[in-house]
C-alpha positions in Angstrom: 23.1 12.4 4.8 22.8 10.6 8.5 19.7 9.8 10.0 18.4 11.2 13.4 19.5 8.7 16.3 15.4 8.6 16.6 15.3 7.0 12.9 18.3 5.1 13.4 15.9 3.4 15.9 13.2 2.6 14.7 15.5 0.8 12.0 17.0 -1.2 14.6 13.5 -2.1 16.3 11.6 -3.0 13.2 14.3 -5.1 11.8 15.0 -7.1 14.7 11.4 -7.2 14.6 11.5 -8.8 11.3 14.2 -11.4 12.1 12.0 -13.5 14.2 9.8 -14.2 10.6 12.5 -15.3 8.4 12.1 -15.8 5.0 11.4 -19.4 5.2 8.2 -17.9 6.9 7.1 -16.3 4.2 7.6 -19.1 2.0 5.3 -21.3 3.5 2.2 -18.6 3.8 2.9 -17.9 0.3 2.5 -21.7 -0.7 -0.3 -22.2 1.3 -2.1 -18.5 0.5 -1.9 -17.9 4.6 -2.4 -13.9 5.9 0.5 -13.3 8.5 -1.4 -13.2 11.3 1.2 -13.7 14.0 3.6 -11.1 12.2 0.7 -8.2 12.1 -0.3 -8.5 15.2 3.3 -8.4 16.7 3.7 -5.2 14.1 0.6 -3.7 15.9 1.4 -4.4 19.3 5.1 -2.8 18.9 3.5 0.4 17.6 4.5 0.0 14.1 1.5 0.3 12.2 -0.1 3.1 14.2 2.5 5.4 14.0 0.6 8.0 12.0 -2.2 7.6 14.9 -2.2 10.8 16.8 -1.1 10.6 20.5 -4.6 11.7 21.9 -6.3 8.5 20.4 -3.6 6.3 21.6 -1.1 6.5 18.5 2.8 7.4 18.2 1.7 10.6 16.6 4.4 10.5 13.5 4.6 11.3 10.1 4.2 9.7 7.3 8.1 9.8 6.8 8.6 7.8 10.0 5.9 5.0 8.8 7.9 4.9 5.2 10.9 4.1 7.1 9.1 1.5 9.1 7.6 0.1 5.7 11.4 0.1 3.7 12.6 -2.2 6.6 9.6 -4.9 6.8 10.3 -5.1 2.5 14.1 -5.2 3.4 13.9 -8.0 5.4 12.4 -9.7 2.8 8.7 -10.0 4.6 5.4 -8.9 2.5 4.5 -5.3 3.6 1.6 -5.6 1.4 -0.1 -7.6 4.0 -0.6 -4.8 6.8 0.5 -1.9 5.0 -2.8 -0.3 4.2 -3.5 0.2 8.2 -1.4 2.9 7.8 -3.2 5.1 5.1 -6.5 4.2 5.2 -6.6 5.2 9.1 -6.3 8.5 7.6 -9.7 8.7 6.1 -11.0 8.5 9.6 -8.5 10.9 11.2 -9.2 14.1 8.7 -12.9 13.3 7.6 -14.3 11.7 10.8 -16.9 13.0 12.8 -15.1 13.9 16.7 -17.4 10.6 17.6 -16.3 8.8 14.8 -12.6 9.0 15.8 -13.6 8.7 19.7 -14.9 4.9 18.7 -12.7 3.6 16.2 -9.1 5.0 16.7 -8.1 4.4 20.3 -9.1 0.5 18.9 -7.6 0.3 16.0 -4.2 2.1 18.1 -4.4 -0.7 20.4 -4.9 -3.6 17.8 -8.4 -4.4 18.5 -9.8 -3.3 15.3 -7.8 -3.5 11.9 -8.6 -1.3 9.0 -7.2 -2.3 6.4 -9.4 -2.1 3.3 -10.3 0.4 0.6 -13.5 0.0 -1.3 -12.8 1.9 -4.9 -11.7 -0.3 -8.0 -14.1 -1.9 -10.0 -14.5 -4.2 -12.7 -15.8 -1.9 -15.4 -14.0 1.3 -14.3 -10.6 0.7 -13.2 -8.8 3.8 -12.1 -11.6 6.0 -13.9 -13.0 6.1 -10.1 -15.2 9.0 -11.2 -17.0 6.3 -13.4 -17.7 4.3 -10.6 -21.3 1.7 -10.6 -21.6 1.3 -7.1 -24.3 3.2 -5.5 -25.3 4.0 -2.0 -29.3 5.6 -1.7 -30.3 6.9 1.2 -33.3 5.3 3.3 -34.5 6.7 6.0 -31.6 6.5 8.5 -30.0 4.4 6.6 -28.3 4.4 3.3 -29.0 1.3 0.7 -25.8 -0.4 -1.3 -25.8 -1.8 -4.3 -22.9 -2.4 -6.5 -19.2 -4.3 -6.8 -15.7 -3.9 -6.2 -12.5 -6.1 -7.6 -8.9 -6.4 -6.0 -10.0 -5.5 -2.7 -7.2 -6.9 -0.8 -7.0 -7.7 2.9 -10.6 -7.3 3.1 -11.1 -11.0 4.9 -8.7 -9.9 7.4 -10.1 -6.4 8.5 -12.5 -5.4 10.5 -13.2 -2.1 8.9 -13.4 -0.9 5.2 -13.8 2.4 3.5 -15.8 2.0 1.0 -16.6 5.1 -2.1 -20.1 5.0 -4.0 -22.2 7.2 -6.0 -24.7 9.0 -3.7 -25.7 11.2 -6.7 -25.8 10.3 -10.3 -22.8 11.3 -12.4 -25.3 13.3 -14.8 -27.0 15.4 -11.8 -23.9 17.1 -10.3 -21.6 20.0 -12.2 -18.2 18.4 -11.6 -17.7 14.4 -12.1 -15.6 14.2 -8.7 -19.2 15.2 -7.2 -21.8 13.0 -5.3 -19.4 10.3 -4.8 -19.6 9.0 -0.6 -17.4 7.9 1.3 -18.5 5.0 4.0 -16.8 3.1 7.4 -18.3 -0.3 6.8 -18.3 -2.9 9.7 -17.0 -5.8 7.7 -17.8 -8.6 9.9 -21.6 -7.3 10.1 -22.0 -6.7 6.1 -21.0 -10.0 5.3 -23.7 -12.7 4.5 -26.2 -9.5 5.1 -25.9 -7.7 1.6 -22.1 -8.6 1.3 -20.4 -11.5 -0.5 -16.8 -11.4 -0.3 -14.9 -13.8 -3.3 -11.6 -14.0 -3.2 -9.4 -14.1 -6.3 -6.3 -16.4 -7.2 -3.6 -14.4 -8.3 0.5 -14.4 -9.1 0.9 -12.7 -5.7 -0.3 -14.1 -1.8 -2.6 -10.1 -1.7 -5.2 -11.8 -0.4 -7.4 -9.8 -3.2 -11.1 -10.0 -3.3 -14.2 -9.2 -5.8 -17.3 -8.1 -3.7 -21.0 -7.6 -4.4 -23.2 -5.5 -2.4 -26.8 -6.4 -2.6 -29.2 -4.1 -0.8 -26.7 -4.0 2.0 -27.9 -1.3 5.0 -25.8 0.8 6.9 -26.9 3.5 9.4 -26.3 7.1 7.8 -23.5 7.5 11.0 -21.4 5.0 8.5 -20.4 8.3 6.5 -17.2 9.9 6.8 -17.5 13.3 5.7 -20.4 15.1 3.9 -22.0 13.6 1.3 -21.2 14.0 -2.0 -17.2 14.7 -0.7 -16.3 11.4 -1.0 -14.2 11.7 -3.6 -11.7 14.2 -1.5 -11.9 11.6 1.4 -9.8 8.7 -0.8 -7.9 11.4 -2.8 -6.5 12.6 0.7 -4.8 8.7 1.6 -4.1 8.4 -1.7 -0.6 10.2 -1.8 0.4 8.6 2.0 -0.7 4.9 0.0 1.8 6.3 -2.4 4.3 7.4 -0.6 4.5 4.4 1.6 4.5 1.6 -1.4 7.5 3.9 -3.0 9.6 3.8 0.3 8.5 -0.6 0.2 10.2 -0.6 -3.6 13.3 1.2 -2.2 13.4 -1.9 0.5 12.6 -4.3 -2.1 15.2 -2.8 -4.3 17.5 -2.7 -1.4 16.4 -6.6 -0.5 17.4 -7.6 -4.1 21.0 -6.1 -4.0 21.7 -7.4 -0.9 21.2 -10.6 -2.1 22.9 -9.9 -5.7 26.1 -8.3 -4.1 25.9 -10.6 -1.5 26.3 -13.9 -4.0 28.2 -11.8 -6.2 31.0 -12.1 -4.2 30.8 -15.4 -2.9 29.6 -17.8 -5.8 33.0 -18.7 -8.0 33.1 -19.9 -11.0 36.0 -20.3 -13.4 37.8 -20.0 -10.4 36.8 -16.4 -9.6 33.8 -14.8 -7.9 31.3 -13.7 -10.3 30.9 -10.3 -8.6 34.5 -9.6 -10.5 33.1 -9.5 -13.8 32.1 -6.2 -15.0 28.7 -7.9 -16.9 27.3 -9.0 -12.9 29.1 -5.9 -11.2 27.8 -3.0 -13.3 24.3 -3.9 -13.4 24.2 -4.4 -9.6 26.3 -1.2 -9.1 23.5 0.8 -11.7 20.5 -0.6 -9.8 21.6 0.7 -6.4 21.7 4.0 -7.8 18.4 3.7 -9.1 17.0 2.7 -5.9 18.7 5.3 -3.7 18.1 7.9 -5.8 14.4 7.1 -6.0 14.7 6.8 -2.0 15.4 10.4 -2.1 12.3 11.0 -4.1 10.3 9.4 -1.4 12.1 11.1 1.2 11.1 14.5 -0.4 7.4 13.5 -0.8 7.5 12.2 2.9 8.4 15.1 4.2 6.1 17.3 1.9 3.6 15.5 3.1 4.5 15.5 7.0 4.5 19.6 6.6 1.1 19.9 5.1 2.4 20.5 1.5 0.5 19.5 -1.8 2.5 16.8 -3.0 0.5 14.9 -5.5 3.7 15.3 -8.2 6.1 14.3 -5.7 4.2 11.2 -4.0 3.5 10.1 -7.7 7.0 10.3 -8.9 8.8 8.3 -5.7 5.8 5.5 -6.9 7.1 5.4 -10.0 10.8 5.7 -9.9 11.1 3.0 -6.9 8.3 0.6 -8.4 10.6 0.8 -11.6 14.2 0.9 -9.8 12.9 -2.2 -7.3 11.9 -4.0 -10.6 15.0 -3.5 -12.2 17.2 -4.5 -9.4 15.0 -7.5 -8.9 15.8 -8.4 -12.6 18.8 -7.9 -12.0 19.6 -10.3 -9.0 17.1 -12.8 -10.8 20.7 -12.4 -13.9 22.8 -13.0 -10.8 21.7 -16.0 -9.6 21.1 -17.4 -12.7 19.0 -21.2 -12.1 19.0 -20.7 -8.3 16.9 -17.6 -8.8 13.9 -19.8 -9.9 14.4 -21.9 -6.7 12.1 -21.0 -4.4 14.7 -22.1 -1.6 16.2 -18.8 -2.5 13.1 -16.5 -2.0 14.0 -14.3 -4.9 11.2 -15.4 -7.4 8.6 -14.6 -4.6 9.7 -11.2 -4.0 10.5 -10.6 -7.8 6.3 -11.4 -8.3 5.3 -9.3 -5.5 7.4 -6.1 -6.6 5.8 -6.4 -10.2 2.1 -5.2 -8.8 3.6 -2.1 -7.8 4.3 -0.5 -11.4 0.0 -1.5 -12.1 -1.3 -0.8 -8.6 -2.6 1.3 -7.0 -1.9 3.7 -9.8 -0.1 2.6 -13.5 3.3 4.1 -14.6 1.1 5.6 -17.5 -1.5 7.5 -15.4 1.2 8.9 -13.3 2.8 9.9 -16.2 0.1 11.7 -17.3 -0.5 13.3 -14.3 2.8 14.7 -14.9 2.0 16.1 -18.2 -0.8 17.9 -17.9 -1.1 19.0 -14.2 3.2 19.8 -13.7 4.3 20.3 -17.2 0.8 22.0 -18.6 0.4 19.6 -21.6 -3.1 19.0 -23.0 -4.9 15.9 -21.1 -4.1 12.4 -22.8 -7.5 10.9 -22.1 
């Protein structure tokens, strides 16, 4: 199927965009642990990352199908989308649970690239994806609500102005349904920090710029809630399947990155006097994996547009994360086969991009909760856990 001459174009523009920050860009920041500052900000002053921004507060006013085309060609190019992407999703806890006052202050900003919010405040040590479970606890004081608690793998968090951040306004045992008397909250980063708010960041195999924080009596003024309180829970659970839907459309370009590359030496490296890419034991595999990867693109194309036309679409979003995390880790396996020794060369970029597309089958869901969700909630099975 064509695209629209409108999609067609914002291909063109965000790749061209892209080719001013080679890949030899991204090598350095990930040897030296450096956040793409320069490449954001270009990103955000181009319109990318507020395309799902309505027009009234200064955004593009797209869908969610538009952004995951924007987010396939920034992993295409072979740049980090994991660095900015969560600007796009996370916006969207202000747009549908904002007060009118909320979204007066903070969207026209963040539209125009004077504010970045980038962070979401869930996982935790203890509880993992058992968000339900969660420790951290936010009591209410006056006109102010009190924080106490920690979060782990916060990424992007040093590099945002703005976080959302989910505690437990009422205890788990005092409300009728566990999804209850969790809150949802627009921290001011840059004014919690040092004032009830240490952020530590963590090493890790990938340049996520991930952090572990710990709240310690931290104060924010009760307007700091987004939403009603104890409807916290809905508040995440509604950018939840746009996060998903976006990180499936970056495995499709990472998939696509990585047989670009295999095909690409395929055909050019000889050996024995013949290019490798003639040999049925490099072609197949190659051939396989971009099938896998444009079949799961058509998974996220389906979700996207669910999505964009107000559909549930939990099932859907959940299946395009897991088919392209899996197909974009396969064909990254496979051009790693390809290339043989040069794969491990950093000079080629392939090992960097082969780490970074591994998070995506663990975060920000695992294959096996997604499969679950499949069990019980599409096919009717009992519950696994």
């Amino acid at each position: 199927m064509s695209e629209s001459s409108d999609i067609s174009e914002i291909r063109t523009a965000v790749r061209q965009l892209c080719a001013q920050y080679g890949e030899d860009y991204w090598l350095e920041l990930d040897r030296t642990r450096g956040y793409p500052t320069e490449f954001v900000d270009e990103l955000n002053r181009s319109g990318f990352l507020t395309v799902l921004i309505p027009e009234a507060y200064g955004g593009a006013g797209l869908g969610v199908y538009e952004a995951s085309i924007i987010m396939e060609e920034v992993c295409r190019s072979g740049a980090h989308a994991g660095a900015c992407h969560a600007q796009m999703y996370v916006m969207g806890s202000v747009l549908r649970h904002g007060s009118e006052a909320q979204k007066q202050q903070y969207l026209p900003k963040i539209a125009a690239g004077e504010l970045r919010l980038q962070s979401f405040g869930v996982t935790e040590p203890t509880t993992g994806t058992d968000t339900t479970s969660l420790k951290t606890t936010a009591r209410r004081d006056g006109d102010d609500y009190v924080i106490n608690g920690q979060k782990v793998w916060i990424s992007r968090i040093q590099h945002s102005d703005l976080m959302v951040l989910l505690a437990r306004t009422t205890p788990k045992d005092q409300v009728k349904k566990k999804t209850d008397g969790l809150s949802a909250f627009l921290i001011h980063v840059g004014e919690a920090e040092g004032k009830g708010l240490e952020i530590r960041p963590i090493e890790s195999m990938i340049n996520h710029h991930s952090c572990e924080l710990f709240f310690d009596d931290l104060r924010v003024p009760k307007d700091s809630l987004l939403g009603t309180e104890g409807a916290g829970f809905k508040v995440i659970l509604d950018g939840m399947n746009a996060e998903r839907i976006l990180i499936a459309a970056e495995c499709v370009g990472d998939g696509r990155y990585f047989i670009d590359k295999a095909s690409h030496y395929a055909k050019e490296r000889i050996v024995f006097d013949r290019p490798i890419g003639q040999n049925q034991g490099v072609q197949f595999p190659i051939a396989r994996s971009y099938a896998e990867v444009e079949a799961a693109w058509l998974m996220v194309e389906k979700a996207a547009r669910m999505f964009d036309a107000g559909e549930p679409c939990g099932a859907e979003a959940n299946m395009a994360k897991m088919l392209a995390s899996e197909a974009s880790w396969r064909a990254g396996d496979v051009c790693m086969q390809t290339h043989g020794g040069f794969a491990f060369a950093k000079e080629y970029h392939i090992e960097r991009k082969f780490r970074e597309t591994r998070l995506y089958q663990i975060a920000p869901i695992s294959t096996n909760l997604i499969l679950s969700f499949i069990g019980e909630h599409v096919l009717g099975m009992p519950r696994s856990f």
